[in-house]
MARFIKOL-673075 format. One record per residue (C-alpha): residue number from 1; residue in three letters; x, y, z. Coordinates in nm, 2 decimals, decimal comma, m for minus. Example, Ala and Ser with C-alpha at 12.3 -4.5 7.8 and 13.67 -1.06 7.14 Angstrom:
// MARFIKOL-673075
    k    r      c1      c2      c3
    1  ala    1,23   m0,45    0,78
    2  ser    1,37   m0,11    0,71
// end
This chain:
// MARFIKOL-673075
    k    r      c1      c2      c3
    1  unk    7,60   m5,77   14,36
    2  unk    7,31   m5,68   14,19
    3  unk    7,07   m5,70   14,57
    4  unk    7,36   m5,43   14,65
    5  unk    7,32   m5,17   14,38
    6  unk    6,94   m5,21   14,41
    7  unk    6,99   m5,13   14,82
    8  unk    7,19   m4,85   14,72
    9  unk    6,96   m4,69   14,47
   10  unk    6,64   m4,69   14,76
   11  unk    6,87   m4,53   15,03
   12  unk    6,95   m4,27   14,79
   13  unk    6,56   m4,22   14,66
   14  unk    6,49   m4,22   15,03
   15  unk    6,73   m3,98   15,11
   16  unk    6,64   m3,75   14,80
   17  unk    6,25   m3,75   14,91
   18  unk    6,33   m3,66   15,30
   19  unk    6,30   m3,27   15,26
   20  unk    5,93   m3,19   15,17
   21  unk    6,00   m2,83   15,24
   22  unk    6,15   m2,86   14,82
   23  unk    5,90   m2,93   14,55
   24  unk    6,09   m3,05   14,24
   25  unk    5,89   m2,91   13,92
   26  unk    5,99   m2,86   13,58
   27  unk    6,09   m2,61   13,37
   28  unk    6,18   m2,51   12,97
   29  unk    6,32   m2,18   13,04
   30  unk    6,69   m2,27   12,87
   31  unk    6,64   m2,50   12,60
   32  unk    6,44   m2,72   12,40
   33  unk    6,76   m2,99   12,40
   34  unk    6,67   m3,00   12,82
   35  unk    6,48   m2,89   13,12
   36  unk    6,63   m2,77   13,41
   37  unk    6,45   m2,88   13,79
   38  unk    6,37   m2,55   13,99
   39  unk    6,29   m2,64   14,37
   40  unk    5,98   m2,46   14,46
   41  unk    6,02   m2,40   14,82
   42  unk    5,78   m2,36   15,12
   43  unk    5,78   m1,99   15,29
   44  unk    5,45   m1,98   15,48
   45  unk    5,12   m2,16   15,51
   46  unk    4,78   m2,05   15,68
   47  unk    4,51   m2,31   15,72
   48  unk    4,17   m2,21   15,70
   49  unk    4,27   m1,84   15,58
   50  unk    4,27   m1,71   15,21
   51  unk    4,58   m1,51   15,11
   52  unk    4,61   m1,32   14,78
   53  unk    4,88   m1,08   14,80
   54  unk    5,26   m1,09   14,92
   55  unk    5,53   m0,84   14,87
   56  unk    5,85   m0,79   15,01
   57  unk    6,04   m0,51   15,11
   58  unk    6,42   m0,38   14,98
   59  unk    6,49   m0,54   15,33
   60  unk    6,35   m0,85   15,30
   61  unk    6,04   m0,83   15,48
   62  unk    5,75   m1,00   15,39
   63  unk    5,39   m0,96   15,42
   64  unk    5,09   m1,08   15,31
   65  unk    4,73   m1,02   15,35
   66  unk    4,37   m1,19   15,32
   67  unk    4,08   m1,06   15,17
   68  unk    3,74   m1,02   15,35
   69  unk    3,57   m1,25   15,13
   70  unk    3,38   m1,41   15,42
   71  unk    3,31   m1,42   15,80
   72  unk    3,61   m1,56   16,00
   73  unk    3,89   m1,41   15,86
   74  unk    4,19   m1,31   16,16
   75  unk    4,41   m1,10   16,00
   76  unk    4,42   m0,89   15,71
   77  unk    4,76   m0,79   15,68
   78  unk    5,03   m1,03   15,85
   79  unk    5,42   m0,96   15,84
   80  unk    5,62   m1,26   15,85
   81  unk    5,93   m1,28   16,05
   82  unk    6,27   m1,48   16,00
   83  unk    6,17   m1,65   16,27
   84  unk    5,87   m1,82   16,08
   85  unk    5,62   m1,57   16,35
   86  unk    5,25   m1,45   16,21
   87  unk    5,24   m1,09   16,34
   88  unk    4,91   m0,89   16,27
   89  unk    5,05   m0,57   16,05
   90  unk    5,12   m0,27   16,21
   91  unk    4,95   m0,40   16,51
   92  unk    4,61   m0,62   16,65
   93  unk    4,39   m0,28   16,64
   94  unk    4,37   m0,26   16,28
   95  unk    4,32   m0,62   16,21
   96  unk    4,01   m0,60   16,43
   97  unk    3,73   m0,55   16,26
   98  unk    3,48   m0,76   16,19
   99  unk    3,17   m0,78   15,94
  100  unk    2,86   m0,63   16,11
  101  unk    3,05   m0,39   16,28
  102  unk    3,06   m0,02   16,17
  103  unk    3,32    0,10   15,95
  104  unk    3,59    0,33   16,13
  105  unk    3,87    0,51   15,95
  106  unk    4,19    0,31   16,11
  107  unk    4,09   m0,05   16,05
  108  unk    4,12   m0,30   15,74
  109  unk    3,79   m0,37   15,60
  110  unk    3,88   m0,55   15,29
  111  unk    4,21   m0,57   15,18
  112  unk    4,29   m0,66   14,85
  113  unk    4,71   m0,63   14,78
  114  unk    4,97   m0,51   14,99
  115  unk    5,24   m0,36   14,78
  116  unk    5,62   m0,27   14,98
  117  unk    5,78    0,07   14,76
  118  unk    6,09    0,19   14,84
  119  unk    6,04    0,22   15,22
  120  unk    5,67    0,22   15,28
  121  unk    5,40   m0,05   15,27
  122  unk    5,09    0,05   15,04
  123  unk    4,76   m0,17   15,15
  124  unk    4,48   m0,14   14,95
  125  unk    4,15   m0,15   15,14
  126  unk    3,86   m0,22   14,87
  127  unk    3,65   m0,16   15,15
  128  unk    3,43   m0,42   14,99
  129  unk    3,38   m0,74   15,24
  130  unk    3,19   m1,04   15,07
  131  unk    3,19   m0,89   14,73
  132  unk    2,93   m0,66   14,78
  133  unk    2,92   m0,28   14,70
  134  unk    3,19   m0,04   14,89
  135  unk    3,08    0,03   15,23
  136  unk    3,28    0,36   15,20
  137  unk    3,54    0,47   14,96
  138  unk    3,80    0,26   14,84
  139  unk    4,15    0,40   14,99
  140  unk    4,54    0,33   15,02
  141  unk    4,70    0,29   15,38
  142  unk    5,06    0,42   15,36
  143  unk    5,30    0,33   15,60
  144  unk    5,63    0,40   15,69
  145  unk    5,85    0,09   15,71
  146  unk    6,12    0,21   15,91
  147  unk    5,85    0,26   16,19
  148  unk    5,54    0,07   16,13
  149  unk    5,34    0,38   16,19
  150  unk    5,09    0,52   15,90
  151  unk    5,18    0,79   15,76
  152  unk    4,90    0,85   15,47
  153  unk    4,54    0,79   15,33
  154  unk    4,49    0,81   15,00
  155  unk    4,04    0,84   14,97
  156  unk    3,99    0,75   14,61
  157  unk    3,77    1,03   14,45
  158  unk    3,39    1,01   14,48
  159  unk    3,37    0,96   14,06
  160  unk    3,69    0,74   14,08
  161  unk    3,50    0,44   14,17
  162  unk    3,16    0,26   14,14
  163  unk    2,92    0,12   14,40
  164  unk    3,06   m0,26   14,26
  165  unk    3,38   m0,15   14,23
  166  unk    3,66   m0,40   14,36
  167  unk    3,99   m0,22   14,36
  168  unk    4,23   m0,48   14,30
  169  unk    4,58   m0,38   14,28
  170  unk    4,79   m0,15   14,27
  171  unk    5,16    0,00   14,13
  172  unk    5,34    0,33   14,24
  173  unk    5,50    0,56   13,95
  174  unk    5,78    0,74   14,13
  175  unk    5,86    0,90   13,80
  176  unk    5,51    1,04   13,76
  177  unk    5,37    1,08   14,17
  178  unk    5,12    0,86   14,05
  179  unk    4,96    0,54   14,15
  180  unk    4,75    0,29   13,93
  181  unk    4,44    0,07   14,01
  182  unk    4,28   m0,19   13,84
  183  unk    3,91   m0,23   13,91
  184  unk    3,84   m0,61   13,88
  185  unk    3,48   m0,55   14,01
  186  unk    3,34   m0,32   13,73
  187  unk    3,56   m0,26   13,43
  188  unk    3,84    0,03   13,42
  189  unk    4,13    0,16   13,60
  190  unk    4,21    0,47   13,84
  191  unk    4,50    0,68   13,83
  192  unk    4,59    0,89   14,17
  193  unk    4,81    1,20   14,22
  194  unk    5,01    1,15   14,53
  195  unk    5,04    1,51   14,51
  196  unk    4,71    1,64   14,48
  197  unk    4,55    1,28   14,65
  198  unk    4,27    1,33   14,34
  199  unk    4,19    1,05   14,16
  200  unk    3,99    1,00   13,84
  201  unk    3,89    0,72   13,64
  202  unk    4,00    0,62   13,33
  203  unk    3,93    0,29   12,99
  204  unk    3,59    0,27   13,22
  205  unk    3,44   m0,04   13,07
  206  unk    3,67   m0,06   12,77
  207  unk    3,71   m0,30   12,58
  208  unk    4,08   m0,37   12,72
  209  unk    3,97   m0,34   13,07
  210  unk    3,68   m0,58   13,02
  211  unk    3,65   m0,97   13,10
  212  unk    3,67   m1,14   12,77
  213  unk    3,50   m1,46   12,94
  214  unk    3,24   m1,59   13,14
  215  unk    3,48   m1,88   13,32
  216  unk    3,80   m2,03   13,34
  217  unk    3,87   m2,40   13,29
  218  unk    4,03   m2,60   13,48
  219  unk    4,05   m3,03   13,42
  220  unk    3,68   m3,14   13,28
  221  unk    3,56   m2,81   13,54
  222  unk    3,44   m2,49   13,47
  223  unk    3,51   m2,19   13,76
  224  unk    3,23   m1,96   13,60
  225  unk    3,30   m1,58   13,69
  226  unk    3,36   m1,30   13,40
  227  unk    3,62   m1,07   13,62
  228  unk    3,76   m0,72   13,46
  229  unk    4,07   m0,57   13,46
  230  unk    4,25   m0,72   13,75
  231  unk    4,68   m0,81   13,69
  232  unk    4,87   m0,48   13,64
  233  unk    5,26   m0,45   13,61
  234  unk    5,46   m0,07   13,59
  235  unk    5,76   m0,08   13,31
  236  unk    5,90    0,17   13,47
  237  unk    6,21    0,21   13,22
  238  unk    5,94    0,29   12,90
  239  unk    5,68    0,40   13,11
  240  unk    5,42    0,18   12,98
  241  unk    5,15    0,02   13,18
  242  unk    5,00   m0,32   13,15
  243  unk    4,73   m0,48   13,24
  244  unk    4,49   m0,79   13,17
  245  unk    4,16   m0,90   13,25
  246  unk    4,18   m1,22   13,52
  247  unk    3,89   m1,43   13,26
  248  unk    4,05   m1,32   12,97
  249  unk    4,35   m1,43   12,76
  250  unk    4,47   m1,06   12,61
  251  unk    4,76   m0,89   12,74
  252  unk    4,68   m0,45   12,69
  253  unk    4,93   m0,18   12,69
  254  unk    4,92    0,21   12,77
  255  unk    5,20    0,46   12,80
  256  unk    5,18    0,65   13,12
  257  unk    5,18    0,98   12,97
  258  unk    4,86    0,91   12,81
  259  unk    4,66    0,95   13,17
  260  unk    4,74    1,32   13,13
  261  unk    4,48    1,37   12,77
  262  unk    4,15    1,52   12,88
  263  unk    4,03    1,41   12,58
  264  unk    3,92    1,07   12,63
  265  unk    3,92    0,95   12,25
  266  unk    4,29    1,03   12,21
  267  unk    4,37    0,83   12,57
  268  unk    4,17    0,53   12,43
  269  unk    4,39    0,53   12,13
  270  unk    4,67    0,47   12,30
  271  unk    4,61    0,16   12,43
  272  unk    4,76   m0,14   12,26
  273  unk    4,72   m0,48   12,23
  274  unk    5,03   m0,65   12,32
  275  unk    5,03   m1,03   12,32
  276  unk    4,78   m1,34   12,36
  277  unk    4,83   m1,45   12,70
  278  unk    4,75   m1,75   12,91
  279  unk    4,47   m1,61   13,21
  280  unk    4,69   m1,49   13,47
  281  unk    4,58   m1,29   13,81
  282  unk    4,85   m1,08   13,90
  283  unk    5,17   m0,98   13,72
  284  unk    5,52   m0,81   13,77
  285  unk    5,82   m0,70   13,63
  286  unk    6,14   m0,78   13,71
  287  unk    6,46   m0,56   13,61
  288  unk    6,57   m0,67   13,30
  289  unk    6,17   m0,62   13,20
  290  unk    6,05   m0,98   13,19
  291  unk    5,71   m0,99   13,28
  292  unk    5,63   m1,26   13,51
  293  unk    5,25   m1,40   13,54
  294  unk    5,06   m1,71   13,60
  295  unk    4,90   m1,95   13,35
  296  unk    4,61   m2,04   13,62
  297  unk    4,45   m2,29   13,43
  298  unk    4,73   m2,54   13,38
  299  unk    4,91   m2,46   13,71
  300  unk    5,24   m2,25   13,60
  301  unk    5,44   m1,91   13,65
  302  unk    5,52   m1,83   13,29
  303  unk    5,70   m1,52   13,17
  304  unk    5,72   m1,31   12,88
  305  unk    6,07   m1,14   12,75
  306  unk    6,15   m0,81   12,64
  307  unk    6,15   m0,95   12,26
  308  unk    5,80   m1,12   12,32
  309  unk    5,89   m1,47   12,37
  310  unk    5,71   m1,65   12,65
  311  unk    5,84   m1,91   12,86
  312  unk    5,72   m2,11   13,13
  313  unk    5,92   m2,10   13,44
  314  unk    5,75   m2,38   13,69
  315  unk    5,45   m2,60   13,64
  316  unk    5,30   m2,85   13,88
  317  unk    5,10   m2,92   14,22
  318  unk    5,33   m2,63   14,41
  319  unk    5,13   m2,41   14,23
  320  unk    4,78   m2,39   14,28
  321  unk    4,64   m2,06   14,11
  322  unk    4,99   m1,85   14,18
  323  unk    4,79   m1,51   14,27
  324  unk    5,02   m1,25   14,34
  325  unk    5,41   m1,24   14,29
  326  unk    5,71   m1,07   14,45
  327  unk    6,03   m1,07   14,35
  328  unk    6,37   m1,03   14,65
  329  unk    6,71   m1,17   14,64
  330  unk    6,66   m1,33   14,32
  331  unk    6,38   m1,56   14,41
  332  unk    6,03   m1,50   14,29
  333  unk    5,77   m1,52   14,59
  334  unk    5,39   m1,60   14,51
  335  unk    5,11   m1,70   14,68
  336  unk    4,85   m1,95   14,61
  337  unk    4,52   m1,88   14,70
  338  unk    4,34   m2,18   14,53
  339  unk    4,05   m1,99   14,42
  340  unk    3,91   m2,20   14,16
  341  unk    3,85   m2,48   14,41
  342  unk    3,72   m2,30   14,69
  343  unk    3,35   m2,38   14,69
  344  unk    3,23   m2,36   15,09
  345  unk    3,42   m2,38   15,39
  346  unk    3,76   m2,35   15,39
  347  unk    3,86   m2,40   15,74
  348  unk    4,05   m2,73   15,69
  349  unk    4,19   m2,60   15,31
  350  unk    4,60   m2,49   15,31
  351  unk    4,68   m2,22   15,14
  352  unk    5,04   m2,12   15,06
  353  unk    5,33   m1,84   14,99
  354  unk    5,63   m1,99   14,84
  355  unk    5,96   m1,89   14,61
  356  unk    6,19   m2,04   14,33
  357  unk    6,50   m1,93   14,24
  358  unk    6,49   m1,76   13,92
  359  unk    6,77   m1,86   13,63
  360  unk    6,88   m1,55   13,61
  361  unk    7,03   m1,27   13,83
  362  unk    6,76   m1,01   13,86
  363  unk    6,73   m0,74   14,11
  364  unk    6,42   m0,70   14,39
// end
């Protein structure tokens, strides 16, 4: 009797382990009396090519891009279909350049973040390959989703940016016609008029735009790099801004309708310290205004609540330094671009976009 309950339990541990598309990992979101399993599950994987950013549309499409941060990148911005396809975003042509090769207005040079709004796709172009200085303006490539065809430039302003300026990401203010930048490269953030296409800069190397370290650790290894102002999330129901430093472990505050005072002083003032933070890349908000970010260090997606209670929502090997987040049809999508242990080539590395349910019903 007992050699049959043994058989028993292996069929059913077999049977439990034969989907590797789920990654069981825990999480503390509900109580401290128990821990409910999330299934972190597999969207897309690239070998051999870094992704960063993911966002999805209101219609459930999903793209992703890859930063030119060396030779041999294929695609910078990639649409993924329902049918599991890679298709270059909007078409081959603007995926096609190549370091060495002169800069032309209609082709990705270094993108950064692609961000889906309402129906258009915003792709930021730090026009920065390799991490050197801007080979032209930084700029936004707006196109319209119901088409695939672009439909604006935004040229950040000529006192906007800095020679080692690395425009990071990016949120759109519908309320305001504005659009925020972090500048992860040299300290700060840019504000743009979608009306007037100006942009100016603005907390240029303040304190709260500023790395507060010189390197991350991760295990008994340091990842030495001090970067600035890089996460950035849009309350759009307060109007308040937030940002964070990517080495750095403070979470900073400003309400939009400070980035209309000429007088610098009284802007500064307006920033707030919010909350000590684990170091996070990018962040987001979902409707019910939990703010969603990663602790990179120790592998997790944590959040924070309206009421300033943070949470962790998964932990473990699925996520390996969660870089950018989307939220659509109540799963959270993030990518994991590995950063910390890229050190050389990564042609044979897998890099990863995945989603977990969240616990609660939230909207895109």
């Amino acid at each position: 009797m007992k050699n049959i309950f043994y058989l028993c339990f292996l069929l059913i541990l077999f049977i439990s382990c034969k989907d590797t598309r789920k990654t069981v990992v825990k999480t503390t979101i509900d109580t401290q009396e128990h821990s409910t399993a999330l299934q972190v599950l597999d969207v897309a994987s690239f070998k051999g090519q870094q992704v960063t950013g993911v966002s999805v549309s209101d219609t459930g499409r999903i793209f992703v891009n890859f930063p030119r941060w060396r030779k041999g990148v294929v695609h910078s911005v990639v649409e993924i279909t329902s049918d599991k396809q890679k298709n270059s975003y909007p078409n081959a042509d603007w995926n096609s350049w190549n370091i060495g090769q002169p800069v032309v207005a209609n082709k990705f040079v270094g993108v950064q973040s692609v961000v889906a709004f309402e129906d258009e796709l915003y792709v930021l172009d730090t026009r920065s390959p390799l991490f050197q200085n801007v080979l032209d303006a930084p700029r936004v490539f707006v196109f319209n989703l119901k088409e695939d065809t672009l439909v604006k430039t935004y040229v950040l302003s000529e006192n906007s940016y800095h020679p080692d300026s690395y425009i990071n990401d990016l949120r759109v203010d519908k309320k305001k016609n504005q659009i925020y930048f972090t500048d992860s490269g040299h300290a700060g953030l840019v504000i743009l008029d979608m009306e007037t296409s100006i942009s100016k800069r603005v907390l240029d190397n303040h304190k709260s735009t500023s790395a507060e370290m010189t390197h991350l650790t991760f295990g008994d290894k340091k990842w030495e790099r001090a970067i600035h102002s890089d996460g950035i999330a849009l309350d759009t129901k307060n109007n308040i801004l937030y940002y964070h430093a990517l080495t750095g472990y403070s979470l900073f505050s400003i309400p939009t309708d400070a980035f209309q005072n000429e007088d610098i002083k009284k802007m500064e003032s307006e920033v707030k310290f919010v909350a000590k933070t684990a170091a996070p890349d990018g962040m987001i908000f979902d409707e019910n205004g939990n703010l969603y970010y990663a602790d990179l260090e120790n592998n997790k997606i944590q959040f924070r609540k309206p009421d300033g209670s943070i949470h962790t929502l998964v932990e473990g090997e699925a996520i390996q330094w969660a870089d950018t987040f989307s939220i659509y049809n109540n799963h959270l999508y993030f990518t994991n671009s590995r950063i910390n242990e890229v050190s050389g080539d990564i042609s044979d590395m897998l890099f990863t976009l995945k989603k977990v349910p969240l616990p609660f019903t939230v909207g895109k």
